[in-house]
N, CA, C and O of each residue as an XYZ file, in Angstrom:
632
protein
N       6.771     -0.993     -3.837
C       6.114      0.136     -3.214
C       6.180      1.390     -4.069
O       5.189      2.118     -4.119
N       7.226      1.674     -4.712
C       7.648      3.041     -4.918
C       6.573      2.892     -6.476
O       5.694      3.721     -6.716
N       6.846      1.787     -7.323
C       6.078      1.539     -8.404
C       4.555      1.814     -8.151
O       4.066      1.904     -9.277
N       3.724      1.964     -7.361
C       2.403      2.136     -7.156
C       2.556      3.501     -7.213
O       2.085      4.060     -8.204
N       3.121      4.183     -6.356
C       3.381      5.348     -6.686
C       3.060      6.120     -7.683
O       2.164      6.963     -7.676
N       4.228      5.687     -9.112
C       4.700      6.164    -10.139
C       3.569      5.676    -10.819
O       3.160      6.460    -11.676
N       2.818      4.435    -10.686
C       1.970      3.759    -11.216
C       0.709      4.909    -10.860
O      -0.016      4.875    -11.855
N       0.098      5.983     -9.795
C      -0.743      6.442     -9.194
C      -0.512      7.685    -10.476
O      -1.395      8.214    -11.152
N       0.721      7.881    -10.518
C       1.100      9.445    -11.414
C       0.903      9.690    -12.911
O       0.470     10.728    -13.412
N       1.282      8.587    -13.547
C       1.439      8.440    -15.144
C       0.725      7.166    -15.221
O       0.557      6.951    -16.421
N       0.077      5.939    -14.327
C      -0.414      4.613    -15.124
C      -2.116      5.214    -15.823
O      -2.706      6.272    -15.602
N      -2.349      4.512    -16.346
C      -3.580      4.128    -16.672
C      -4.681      3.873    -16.226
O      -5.237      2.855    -16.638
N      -5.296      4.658    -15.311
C      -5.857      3.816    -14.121
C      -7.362      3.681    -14.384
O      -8.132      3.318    -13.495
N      -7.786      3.999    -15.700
C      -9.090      3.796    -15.752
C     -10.317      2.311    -15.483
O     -11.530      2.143    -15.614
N      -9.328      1.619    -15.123
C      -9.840     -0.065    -14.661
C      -9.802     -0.177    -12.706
O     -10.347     -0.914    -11.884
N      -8.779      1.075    -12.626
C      -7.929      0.475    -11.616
C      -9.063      1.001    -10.197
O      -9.672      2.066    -10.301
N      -9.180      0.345     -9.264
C     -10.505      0.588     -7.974
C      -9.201      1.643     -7.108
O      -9.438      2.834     -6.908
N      -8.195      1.161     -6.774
C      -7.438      1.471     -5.615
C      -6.156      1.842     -5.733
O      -6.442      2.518     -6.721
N      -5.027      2.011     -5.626
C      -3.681      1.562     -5.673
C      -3.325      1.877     -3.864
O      -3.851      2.696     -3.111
N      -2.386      1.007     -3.634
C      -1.872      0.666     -1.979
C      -0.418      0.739     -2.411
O      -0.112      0.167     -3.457
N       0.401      1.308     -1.797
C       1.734      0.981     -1.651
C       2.566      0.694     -0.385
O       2.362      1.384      0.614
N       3.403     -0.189     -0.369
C       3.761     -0.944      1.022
C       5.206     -0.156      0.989
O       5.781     -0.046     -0.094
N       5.763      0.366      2.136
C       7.303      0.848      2.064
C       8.075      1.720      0.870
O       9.210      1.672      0.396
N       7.755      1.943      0.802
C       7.618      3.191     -0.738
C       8.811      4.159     -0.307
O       8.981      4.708      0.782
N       9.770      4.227     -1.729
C      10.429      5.168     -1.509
C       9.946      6.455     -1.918
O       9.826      6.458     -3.143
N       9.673      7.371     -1.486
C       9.221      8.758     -1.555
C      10.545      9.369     -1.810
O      11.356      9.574     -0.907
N      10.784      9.705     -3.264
C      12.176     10.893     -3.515
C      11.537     11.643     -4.175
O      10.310     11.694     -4.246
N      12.625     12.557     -4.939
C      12.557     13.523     -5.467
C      12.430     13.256     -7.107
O      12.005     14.110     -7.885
N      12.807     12.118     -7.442
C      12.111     11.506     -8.464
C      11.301     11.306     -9.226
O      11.502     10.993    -10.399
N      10.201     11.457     -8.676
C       8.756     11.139     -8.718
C       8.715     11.923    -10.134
O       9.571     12.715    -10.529
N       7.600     11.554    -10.777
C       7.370     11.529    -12.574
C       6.507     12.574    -12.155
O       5.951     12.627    -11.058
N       6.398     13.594    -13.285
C       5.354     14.597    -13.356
C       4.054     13.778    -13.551
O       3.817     13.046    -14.512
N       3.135     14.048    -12.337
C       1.596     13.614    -12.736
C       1.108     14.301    -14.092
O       1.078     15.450    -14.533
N       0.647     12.707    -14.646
C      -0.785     13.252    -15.693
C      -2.000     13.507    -14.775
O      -1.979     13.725    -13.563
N      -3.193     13.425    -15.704
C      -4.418     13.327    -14.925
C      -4.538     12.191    -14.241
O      -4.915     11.214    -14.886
N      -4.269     12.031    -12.856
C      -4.876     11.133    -11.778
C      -6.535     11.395    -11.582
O      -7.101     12.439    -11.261
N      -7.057     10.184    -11.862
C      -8.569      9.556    -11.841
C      -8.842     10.227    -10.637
O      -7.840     10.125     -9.930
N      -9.538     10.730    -10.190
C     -10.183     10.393     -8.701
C     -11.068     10.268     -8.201
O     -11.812     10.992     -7.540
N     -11.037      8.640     -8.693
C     -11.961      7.789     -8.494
C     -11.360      6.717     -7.939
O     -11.922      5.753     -7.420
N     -10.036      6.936     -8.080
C      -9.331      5.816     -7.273
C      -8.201      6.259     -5.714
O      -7.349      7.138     -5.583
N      -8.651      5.315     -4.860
C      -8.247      5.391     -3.718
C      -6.884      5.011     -3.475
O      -6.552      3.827     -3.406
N      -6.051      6.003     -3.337
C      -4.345      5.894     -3.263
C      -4.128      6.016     -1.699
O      -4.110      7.022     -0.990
N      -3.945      4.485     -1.334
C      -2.769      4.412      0.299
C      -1.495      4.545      0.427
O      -0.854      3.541      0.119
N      -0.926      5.410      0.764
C       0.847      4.798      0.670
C       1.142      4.623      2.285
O       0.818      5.389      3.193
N       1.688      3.670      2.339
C       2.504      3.272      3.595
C       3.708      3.287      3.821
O       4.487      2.840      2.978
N       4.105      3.753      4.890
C       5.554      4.154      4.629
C       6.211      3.972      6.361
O       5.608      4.057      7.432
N       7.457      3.736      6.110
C       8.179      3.726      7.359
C       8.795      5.216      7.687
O       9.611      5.760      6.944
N       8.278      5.816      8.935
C       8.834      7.023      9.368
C      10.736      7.215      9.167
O      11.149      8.180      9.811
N      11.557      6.641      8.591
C      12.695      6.076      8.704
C      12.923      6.642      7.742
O      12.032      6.260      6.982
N      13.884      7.722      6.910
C      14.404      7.743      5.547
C      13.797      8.148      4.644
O      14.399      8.465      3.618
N      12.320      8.275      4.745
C      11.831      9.455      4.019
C      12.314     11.240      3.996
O      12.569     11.804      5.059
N      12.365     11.751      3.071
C      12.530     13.063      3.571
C      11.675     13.975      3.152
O      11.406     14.241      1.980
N      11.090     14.631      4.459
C      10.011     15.405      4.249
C       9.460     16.388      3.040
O       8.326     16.419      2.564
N      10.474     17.083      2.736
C      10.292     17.671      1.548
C       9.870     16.895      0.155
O       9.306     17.537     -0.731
N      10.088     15.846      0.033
C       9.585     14.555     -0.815
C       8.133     14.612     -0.581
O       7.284     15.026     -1.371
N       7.930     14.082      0.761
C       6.296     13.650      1.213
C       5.257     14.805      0.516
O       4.234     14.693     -0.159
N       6.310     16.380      1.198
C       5.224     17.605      0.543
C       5.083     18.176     -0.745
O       4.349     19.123     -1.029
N       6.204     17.232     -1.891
C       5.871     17.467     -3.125
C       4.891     16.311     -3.595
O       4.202     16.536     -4.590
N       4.773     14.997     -2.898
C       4.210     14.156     -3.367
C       2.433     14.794     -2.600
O       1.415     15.054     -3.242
N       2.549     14.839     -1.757
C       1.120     15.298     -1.066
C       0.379     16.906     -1.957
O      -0.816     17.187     -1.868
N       1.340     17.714     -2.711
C       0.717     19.143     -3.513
C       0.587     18.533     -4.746
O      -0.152     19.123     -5.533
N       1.281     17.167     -5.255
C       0.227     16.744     -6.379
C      -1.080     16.030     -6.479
O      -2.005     16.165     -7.280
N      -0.909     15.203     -5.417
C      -1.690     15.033     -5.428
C      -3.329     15.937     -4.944
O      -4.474     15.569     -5.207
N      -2.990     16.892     -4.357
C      -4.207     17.849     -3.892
C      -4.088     18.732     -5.252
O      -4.975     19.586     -5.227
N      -3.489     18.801     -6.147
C      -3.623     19.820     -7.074
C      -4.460     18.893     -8.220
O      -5.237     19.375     -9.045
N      -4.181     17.683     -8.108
C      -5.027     16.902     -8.898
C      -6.254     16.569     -8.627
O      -7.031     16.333     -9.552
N      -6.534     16.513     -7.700
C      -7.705     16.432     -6.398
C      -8.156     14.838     -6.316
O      -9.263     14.325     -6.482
N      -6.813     14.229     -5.979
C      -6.752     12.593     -5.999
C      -7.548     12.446     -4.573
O      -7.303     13.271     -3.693
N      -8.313     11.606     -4.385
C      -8.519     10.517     -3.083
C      -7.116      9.759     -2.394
O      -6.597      8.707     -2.767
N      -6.791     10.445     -1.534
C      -5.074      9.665     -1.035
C      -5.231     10.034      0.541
O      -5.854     10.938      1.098
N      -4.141      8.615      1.212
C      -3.775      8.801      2.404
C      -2.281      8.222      2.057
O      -1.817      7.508      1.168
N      -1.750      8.913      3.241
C      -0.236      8.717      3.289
C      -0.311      8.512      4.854
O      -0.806      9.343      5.616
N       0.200      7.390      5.215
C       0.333      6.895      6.550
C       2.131      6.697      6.527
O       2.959      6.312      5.702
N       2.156      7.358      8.362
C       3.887      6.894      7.820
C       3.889      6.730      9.495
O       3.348      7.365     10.401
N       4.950      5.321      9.437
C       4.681      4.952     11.057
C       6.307      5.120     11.447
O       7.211      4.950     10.629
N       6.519      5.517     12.969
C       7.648      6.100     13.600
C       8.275      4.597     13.620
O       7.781      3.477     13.486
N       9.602      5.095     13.849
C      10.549      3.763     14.432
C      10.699      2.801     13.228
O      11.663      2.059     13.410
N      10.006      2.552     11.955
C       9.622      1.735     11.126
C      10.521      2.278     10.008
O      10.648      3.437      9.611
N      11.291      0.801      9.477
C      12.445      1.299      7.851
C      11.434      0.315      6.918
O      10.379     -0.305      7.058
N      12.373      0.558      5.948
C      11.310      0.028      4.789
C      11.772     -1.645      4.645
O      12.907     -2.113      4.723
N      10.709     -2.222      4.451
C      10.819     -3.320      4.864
C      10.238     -3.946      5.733
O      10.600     -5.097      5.976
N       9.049     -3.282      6.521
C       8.577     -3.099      8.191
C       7.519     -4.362      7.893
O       6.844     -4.770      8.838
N       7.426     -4.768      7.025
C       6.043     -6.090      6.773
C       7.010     -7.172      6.476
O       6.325     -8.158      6.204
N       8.434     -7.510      6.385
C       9.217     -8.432      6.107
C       9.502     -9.672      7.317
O      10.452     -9.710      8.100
N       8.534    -10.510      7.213
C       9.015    -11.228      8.576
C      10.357    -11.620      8.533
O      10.964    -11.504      7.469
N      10.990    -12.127      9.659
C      12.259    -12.517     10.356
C      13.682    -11.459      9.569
O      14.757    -11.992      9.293
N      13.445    -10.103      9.333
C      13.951     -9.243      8.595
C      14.238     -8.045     10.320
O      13.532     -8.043     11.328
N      15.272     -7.349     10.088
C      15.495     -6.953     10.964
C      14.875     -5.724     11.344
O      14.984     -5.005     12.337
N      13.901     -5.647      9.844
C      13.353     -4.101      9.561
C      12.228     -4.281     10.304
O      11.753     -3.290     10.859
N      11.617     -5.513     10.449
C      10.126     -6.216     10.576
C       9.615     -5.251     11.802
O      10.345     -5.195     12.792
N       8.220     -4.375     11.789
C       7.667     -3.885     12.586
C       6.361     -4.359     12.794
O       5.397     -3.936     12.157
N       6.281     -5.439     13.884
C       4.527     -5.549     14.474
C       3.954     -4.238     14.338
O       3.198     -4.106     13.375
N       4.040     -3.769     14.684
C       2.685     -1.859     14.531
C       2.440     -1.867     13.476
O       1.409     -2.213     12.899
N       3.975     -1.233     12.875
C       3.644     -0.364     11.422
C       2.958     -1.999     10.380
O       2.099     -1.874      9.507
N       3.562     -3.315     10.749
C       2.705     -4.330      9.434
C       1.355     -4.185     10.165
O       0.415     -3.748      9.501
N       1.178     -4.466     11.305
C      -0.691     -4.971     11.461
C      -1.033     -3.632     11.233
O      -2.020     -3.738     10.504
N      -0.802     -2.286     11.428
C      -1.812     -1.424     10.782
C      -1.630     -0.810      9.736
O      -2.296      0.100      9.241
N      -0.265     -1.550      9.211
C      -0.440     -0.985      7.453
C      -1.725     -2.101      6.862
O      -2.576     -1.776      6.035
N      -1.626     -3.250      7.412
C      -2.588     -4.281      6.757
C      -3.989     -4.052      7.098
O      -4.924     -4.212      6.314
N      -4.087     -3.649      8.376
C      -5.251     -3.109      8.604
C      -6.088     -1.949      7.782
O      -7.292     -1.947      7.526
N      -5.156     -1.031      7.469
C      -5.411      0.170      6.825
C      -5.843     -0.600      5.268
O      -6.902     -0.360      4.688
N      -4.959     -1.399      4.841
C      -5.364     -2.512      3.138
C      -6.542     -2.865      3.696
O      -7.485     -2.305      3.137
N      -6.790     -3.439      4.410
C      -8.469     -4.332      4.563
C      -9.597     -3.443      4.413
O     -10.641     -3.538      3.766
N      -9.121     -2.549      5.179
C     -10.287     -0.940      5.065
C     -10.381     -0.459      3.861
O     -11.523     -0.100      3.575
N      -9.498     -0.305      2.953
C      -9.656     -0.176      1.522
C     -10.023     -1.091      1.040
O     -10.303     -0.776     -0.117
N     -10.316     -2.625      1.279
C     -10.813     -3.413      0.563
C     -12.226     -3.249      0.920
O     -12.919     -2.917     -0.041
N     -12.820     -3.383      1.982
C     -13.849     -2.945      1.661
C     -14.362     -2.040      1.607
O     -15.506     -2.442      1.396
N     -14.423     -0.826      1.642
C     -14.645      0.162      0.803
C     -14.967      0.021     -0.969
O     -15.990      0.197     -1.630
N     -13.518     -0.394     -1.343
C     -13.746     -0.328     -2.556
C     -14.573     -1.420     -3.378
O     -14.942     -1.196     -4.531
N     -14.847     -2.647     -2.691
C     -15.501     -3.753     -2.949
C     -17.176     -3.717     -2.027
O     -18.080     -4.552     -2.025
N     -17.066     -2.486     -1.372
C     -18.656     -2.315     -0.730
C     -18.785     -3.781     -0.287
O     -19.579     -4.547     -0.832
N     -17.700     -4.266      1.062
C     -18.147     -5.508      1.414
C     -17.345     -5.667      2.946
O     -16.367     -5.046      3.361
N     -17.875     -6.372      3.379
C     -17.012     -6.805      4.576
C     -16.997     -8.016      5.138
O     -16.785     -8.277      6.322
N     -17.326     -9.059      3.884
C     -17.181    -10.260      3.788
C     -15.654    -10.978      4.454
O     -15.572    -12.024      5.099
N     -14.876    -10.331      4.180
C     -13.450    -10.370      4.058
C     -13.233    -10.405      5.567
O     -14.123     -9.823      6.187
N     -11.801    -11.207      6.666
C     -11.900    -11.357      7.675
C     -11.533     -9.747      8.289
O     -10.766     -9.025      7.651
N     -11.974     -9.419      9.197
C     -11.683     -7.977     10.098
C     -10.102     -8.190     10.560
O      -9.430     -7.175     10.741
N      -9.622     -9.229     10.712
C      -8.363     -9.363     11.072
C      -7.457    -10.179      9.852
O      -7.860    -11.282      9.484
N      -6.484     -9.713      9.375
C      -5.184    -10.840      8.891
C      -5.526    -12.522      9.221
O      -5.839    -13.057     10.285
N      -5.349    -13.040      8.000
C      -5.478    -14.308      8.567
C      -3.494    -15.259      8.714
O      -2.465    -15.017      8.083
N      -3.717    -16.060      9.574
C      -2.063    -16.322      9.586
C      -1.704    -17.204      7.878
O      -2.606    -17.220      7.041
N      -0.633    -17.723      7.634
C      -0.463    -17.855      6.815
C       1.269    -18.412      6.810
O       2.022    -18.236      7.767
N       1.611    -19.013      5.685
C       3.101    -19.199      5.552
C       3.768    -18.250      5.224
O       3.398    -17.955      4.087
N       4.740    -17.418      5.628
C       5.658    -16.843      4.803
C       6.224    -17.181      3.245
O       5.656    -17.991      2.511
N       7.352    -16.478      2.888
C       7.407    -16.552      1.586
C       8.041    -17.840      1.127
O       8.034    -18.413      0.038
N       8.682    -18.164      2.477
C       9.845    -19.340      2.318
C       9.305    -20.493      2.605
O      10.048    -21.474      2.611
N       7.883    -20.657      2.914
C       7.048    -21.969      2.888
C       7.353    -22.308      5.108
O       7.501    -23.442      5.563
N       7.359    -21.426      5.713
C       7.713    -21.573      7.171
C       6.480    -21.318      8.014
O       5.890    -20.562      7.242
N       6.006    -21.384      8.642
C       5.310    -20.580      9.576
C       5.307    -19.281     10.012
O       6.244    -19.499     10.781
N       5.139    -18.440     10.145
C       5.384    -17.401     10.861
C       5.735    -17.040     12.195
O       4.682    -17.382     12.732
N       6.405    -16.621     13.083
C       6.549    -16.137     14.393
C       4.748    -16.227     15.089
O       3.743    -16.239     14.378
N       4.758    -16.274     16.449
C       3.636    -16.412     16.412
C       3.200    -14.711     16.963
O       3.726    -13.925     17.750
N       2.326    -14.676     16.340
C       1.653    -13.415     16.310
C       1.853    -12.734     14.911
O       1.142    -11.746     14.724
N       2.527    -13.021     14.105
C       2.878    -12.514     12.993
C       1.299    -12.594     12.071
O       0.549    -13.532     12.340
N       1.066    -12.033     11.485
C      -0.100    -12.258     10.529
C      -0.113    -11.790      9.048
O       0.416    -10.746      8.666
N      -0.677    -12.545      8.371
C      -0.802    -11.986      6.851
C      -1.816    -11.696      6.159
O      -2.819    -12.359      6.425
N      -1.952    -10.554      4.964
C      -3.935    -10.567      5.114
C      -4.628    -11.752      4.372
O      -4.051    -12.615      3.712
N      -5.706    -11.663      4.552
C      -6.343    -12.142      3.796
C      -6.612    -11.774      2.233
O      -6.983    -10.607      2.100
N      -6.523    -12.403      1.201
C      -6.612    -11.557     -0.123
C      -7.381    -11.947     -0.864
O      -7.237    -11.315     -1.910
N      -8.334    -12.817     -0.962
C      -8.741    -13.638     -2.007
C     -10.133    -12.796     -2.129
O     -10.672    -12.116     -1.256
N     -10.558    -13.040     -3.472
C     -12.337    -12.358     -4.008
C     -12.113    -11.562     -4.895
O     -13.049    -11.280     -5.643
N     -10.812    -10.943     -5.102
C     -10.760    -10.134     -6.091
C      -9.497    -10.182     -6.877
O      -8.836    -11.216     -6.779
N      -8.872     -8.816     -7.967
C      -7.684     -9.090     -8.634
C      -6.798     -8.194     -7.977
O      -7.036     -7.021     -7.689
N      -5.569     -8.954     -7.725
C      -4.130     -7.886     -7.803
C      -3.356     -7.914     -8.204
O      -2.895     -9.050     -8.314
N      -2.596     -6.878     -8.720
C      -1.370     -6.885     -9.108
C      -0.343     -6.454     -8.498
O      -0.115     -5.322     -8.072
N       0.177     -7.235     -8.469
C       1.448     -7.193     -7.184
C       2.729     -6.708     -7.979
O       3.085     -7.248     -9.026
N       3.319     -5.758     -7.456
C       4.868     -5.074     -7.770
C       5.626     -5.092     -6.773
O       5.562     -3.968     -6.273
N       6.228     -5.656     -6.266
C       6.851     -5.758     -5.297
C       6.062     -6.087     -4.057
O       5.715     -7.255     -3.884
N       5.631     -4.801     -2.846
C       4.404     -4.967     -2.317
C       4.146     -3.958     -2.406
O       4.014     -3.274     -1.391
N       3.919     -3.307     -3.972
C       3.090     -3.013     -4.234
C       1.163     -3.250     -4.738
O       0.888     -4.266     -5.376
N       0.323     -2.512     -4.473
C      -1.310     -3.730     -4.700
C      -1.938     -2.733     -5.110
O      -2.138     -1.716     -4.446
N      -2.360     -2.963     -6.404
C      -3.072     -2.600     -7.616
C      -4.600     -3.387     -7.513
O      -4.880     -4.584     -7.567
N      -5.433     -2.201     -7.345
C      -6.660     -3.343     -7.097
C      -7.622     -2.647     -8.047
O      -8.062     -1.502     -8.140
N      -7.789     -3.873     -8.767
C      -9.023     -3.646     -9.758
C      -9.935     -4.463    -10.116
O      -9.868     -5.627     -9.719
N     -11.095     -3.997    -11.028
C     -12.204     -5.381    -10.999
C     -11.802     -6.710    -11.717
O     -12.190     -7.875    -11.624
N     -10.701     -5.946    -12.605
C     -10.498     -7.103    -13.760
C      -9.560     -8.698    -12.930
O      -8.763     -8.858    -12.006
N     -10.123     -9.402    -13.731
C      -9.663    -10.497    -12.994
C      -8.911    -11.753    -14.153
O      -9.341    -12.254    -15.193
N      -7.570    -11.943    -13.354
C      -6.760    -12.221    -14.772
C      -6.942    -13.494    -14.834
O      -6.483    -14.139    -15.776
């Protein structure tokens, strides 16, 4: 998560359609922005849990001073980790509408809505089923690069 971030501030993003970040640590850390593109659509998702505000409002004045395309969603009750099934962090809300919020950037940035309107289910990481109601998105049609859960979305396709 936090790598999309840092990846949004100093990467390269002239390929890049989107960057999404899942549970992101928001500190005081954060790398002095170069020129952020803005042309690319920055989500960060975040658990209302352990962020500290003063973080969020240095990360939110660079990005408006750069005049990036960004949303910062941050859901209550939710630690980081909130998309981790059978994890104690695991939040139904904050995962189906952090994933929800990814699908909406997918199409957008792919001008499509081919892609299912809902998560499709899926195995977890450990080859199990999921809880039922649990869901995972759908991802396939395009490229990502995954950092953790972090999602780098671009045209190039490896």
């Amino acid at each position: 998560g936090t790598g999309s971030i840092y990846y949004s501030l100093i990467g390269n993003t002239s390929e890049v359609k989107s960057i999404v970040s899942f549970h992101a640590s928001l500190d005081s850390g954060l790398p002095e922005a170069k020129t952020i593109n803005p042309e690319v659509q920055i989500l960060i998702l975040s658990g209302g849990e352990g962020d500290d505000i003063t973080d969020i409002n240095f990360l939110e004045s660079v990005y408006i001073a750069q005049n990036a395309q960004y949303e910062i969603s941050r859901f209550s009750n939710a630690q980081g980790g909130f998309t981790v099934w059978n994890s104690t962090n695991y939040n139904v809300r904050a995962s189906t509408r952090s994933f929800d919020s990814m699908q909406m950037i997918f199409e957008e940035v792919f001008n499509t809505t081919e892609t299912p309107k809902k998560p499709c289910l899926s195995k977890n990481v450990t080859g199990e089923e999921p809880e039922s109601g649990v869901v995972t998105p759908f991802t396939g049609g395009f490229s990502l690069s995954l950092i953790g859960l972090s999602v780098v979305i671009s045209n190039i396709f490896f």
